[in-house]
N, C-alpha and C positions, 0 to 999 in steps of 0.2 A: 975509448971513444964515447963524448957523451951523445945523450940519447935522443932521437930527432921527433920532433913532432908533426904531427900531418901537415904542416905548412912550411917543412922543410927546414926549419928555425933548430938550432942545438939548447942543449941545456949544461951548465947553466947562463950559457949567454942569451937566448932566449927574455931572460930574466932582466929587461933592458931598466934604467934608471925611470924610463915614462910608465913602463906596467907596472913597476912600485909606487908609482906618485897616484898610480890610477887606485891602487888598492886601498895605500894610508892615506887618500884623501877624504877630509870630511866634507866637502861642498857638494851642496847639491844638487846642480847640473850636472854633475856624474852621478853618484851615487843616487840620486832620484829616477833619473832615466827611465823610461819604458822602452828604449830602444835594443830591441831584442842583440842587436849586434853589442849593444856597450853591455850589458848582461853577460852574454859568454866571455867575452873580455875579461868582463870582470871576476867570475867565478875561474875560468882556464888564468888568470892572473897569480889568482890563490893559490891556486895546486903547482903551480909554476915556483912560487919562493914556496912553497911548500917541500917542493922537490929537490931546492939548494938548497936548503937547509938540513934537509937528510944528507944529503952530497958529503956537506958540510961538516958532518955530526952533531949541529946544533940543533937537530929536533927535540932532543930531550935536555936539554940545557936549565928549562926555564920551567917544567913540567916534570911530576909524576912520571916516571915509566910504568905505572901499573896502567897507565892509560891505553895504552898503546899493545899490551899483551893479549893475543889473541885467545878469545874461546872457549874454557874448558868444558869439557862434557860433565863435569861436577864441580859445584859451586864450591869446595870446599877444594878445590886445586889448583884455583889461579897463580900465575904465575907475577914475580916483576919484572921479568927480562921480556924484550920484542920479542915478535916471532914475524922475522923479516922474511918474506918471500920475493927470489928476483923476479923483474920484471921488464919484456924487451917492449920498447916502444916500434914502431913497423920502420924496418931499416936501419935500427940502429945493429951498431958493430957489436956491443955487451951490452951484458943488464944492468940494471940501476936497482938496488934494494930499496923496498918500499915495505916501510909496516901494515899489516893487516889489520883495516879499520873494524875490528868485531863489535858486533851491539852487542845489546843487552850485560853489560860488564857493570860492578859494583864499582861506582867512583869512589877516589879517595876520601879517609873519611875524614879528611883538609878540607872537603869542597861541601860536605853532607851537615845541615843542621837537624837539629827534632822535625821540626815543621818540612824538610824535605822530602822527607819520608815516605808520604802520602802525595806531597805535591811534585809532578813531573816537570811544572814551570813555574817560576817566581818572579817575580817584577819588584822592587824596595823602591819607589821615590825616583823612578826610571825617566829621566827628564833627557830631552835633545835637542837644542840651539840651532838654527839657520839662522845666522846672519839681525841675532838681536833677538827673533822672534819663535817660540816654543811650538815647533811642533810637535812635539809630544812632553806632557807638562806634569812632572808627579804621577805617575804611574803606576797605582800598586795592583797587584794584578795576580792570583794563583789558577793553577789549573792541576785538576787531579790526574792522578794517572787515569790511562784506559779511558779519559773523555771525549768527548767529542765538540770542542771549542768552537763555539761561532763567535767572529771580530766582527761586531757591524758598526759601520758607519759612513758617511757619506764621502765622495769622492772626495781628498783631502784636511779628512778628520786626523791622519795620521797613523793610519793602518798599516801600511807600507813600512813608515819609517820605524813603527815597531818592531812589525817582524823583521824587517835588514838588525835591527838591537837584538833581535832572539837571535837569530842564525848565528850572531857572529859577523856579521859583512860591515855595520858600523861600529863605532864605539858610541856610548851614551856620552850628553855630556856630564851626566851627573847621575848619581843611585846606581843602581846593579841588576841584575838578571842571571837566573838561574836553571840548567836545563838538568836533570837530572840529578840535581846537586852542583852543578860545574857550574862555574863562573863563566858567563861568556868573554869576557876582558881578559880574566886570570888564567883559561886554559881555552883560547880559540879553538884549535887545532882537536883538541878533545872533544869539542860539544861538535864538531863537524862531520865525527864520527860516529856519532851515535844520534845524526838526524836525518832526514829528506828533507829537500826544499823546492816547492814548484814556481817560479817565479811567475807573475802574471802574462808577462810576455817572454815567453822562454826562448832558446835561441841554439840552434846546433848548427855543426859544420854541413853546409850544404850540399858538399863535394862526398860525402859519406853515406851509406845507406843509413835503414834505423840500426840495423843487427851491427853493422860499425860503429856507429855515435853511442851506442851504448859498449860495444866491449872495450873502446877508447878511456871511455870513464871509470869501469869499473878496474881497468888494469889498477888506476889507483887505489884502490882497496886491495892490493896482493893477492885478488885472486887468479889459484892456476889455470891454465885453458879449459880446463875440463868443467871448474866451476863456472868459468862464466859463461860456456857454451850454455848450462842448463841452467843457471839463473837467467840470461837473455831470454833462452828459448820458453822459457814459464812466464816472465813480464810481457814479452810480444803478443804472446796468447792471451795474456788477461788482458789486455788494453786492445784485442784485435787489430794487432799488427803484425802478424807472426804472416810468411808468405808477399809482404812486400817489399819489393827487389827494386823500388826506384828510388835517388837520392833522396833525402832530407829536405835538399833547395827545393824538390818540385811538390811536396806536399803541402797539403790544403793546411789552416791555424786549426782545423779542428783534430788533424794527424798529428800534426807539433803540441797541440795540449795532451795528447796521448801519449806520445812519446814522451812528453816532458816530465808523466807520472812516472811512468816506465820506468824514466832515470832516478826520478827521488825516492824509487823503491830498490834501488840496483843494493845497497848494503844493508838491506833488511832493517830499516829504522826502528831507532824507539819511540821517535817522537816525527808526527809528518806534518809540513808547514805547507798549507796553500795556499796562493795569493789569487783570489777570483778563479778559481778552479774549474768554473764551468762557462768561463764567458767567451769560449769559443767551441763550447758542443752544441751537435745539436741534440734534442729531445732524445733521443735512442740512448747517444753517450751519456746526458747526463742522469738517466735512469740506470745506468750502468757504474759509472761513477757514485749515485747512491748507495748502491749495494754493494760496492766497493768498499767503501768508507765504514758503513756497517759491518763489512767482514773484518775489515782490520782492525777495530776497537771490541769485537770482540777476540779475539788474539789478544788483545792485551796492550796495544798500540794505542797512543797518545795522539790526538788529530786536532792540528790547530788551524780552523779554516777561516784567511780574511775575506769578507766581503761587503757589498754594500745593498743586495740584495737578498730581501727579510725573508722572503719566501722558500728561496733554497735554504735558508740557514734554517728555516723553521721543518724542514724536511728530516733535515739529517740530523742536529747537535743536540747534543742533551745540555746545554749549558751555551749561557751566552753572555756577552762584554759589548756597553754601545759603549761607541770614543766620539765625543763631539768636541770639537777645536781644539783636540791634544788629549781632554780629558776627559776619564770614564765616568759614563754620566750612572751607571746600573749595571750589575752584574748578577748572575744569578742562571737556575732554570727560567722556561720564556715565562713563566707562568709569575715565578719572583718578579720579574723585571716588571712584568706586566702589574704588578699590585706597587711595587714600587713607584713607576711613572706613572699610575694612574691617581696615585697619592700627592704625589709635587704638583699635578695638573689643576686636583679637584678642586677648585672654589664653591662649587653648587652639584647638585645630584641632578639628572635625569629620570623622572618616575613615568612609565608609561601605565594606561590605566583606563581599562573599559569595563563596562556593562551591560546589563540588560535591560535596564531599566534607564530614561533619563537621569543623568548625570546632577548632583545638587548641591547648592554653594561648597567647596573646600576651604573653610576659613580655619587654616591651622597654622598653628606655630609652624614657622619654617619656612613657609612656602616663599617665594619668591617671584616668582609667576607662572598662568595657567595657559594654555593654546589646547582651545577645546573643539571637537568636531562631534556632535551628537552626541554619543555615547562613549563618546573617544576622545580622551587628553594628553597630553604633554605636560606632565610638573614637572618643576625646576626647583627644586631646592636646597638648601642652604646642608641639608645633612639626609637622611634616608628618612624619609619619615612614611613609609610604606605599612608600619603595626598605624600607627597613627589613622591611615586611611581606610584602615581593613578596619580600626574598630568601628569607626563612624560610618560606617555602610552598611556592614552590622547590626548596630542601631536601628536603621531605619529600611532595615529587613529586604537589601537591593542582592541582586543577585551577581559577585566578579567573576566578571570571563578571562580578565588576564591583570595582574596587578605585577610588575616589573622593572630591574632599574635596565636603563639602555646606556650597557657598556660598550665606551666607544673599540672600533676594533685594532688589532696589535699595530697595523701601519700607523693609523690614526696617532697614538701612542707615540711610536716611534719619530714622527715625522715632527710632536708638538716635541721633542724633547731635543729632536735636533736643532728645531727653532730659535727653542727656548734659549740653548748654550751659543748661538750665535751671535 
């Protein structure tokens, strides 16, 4: 008997001709969605031909089976064969074998270049087509391991449609991407494995508590009851949701952003993808969620956080990507970016500059112009000419109280560069 899901639907008839068209479709009025309900569709789609195709025995068809091997307690015993664990869905009559998604596993070294070595994500020339026009255009893009990634950019710079290219959810129309070494195109199914993914607007069965919506998910990773009982019972508790006994339907977006870590930590990822991660907590959660994120990169974890707000990224990320109309305008620590953008911007310097004494003509090379108040100016000039000023004051024996360039601040930055690419 196959194996039934909570909406009473078998497998693999389940698996209708429309939730394939839903999944290999590139258009994006689907695949775009914020609609938390086309979301789970769309990922329960996944796992759905994910799960014919095991049926089938064509998971490994197309793919490494070293992928798919769980675990070893030493790295020098990996295995090539699965290690299939069954697995009953609620109701059903048998089990249905499902591989054990393990992290932390060496990919094939088909999939590993030199330069992967170090880099946990890679982007080559990673371009995606809607309909003529590029949302995301030439993409190159690394991230080391153990970082802490911030994506900033404005609401439809193309953030989104990157990370659905990293996860695996679209295909690029052009270039490639790489999650540990793995191809996202070339081994879906593997990089699926060995990530978490928070969607912006996450979406569970409403009919289901949390401690169900998660043991529903993780049965797909082959774990036995006993494991998921104590992996649930350790996520509930970090996300303080451990003791809530009411469905999924009747929680607040700021409970569904918690659960929906919860879940993209259910197979202990190598790499965790958030898409606006904290735009439905409030201040308590997102101070929690800080020191969340903090804990897991040091563990060793990969954090790829998109957003469009500079402030939380500047909290958390040691490393940051702006994408304006598709394309990366800077990348770097904020401090790179920051000397970056402030280089493309600068036509003229800002010198401020007081004294104690009145103030006496500035005729120097450079200047550009002066806005003076007593003892207090504003120069504008063409390049730093601040020795310049210090010597001539000097000369004439005045005493500086403050000589200074006024650098604009990281918003300021950020906002002239989003401008600028539009």
């Amino acid at each position: 008997m196959a194996p039934v899901l909570p909406d009473g639907k078998n497998l693999p008839d389940a698996v209708t001709p429309e939730r394939r068209q839903i999944l290999r479709s590139r258009s994006r009025p689907v695949i775009g969605s914020k609609n938390p309900e086309v979301i789970a569709r769309l990922f329960t789609a996944g796992i759905e031909l994910l799960i014919e195709r095991i049926s089938n025995n064509r998971h490994c068809s197309q793919r490494p089976r070293r992928f798919l091997a769980k675990r070893s307690t030493e790295a020098t015993a990996r295995k090539n064969s699965p290690d299939e664990t069954p697995i009953v869905w609620p109701g059903a009559g048998s089990p249905s074998p499902i591989p054990y998604a393990a992290s932390h596993r060496r990919p094939s070294a088909k999939y590993v270049s030199a330069a992967d070595e170090c880099n946990m994500i890679r982007t080559e020339n990673l371009t995606k087509v809607y309909n003529g026009i590029k949302a995301v255009d030439t993409l190159n893009l690394t991230v080391d391991r153990g970082e802490i990634f911030g994506f900033l950019g404005p609401n439809g710079a193309g953030k989104s449609t990157t990370m659905l290219m990293l996860v695996g959810m679209i295909e690029p129309t052009s270039g490639a991407c790489t999650i540990n070494g793995i191809g996202t195109t070339e081994a879906p199914l593997a990089v699926k494995e060995i990530i978490g993914y928070l969607p912006e607007d996450v979406g569970f069965y409403g009919s289901l508590t949390a401690e169900e919506n998660l043991d529903y998910f993780a049965r797909f990773y082959g774990m036995d009851a006993a494991e998921r009982r104590e992996r649930i019972a350790t996520l509930l508790e970090l996300v303080h949701l451990d003791g809530v006994t009411q469905k999924a339907g009747e929680f607040s977006r700021g409970m569904k952003q918690r659960l929906g870590l919860a879940q993209a930590l259910l197979n202990d990822p190598l790499v965790l993808f958030l898409d606006e991660p904290t735009s439905n907590l409030d201040p308590e959660g997102v101070l929690e969620y800080r020191e969340l994120i903090a804990r897991l990169a040091r563990e060793g974890k990969t954090v790829f956080v998109s957003s469009h707000i500079l402030s939380e990224v500047r909290q958390v990320c040691t490393s940051v990507g702006i994408i304006a109309q598709g394309r990366l305008v800077a990348n770097g620590t904020l401090e790179e970016v920051r000397r970056e953008l402030t280089r493309a911007d600068a036509d003229t310097v800002t010198i401020i500059l007081e004294t104690k004494e009145p103030l006496p003509p500035l005729d120097l090379p450079g200047v550009v112009s002066i806005e003076q108040n007593g003892n207090r100016a504003a120069i504008e000039a063409s390049s730093d000419i601040r020795d310049g000023i210090a010597s001539l004051l000097r000369e004439r024996d005045m005493t500086v109280r403050e000589l200074r360039l006024l650098e604009p601040t990281l918003e300021d930055i950020f906002l002239s560069a989003y401008r600028r690419e539009a």
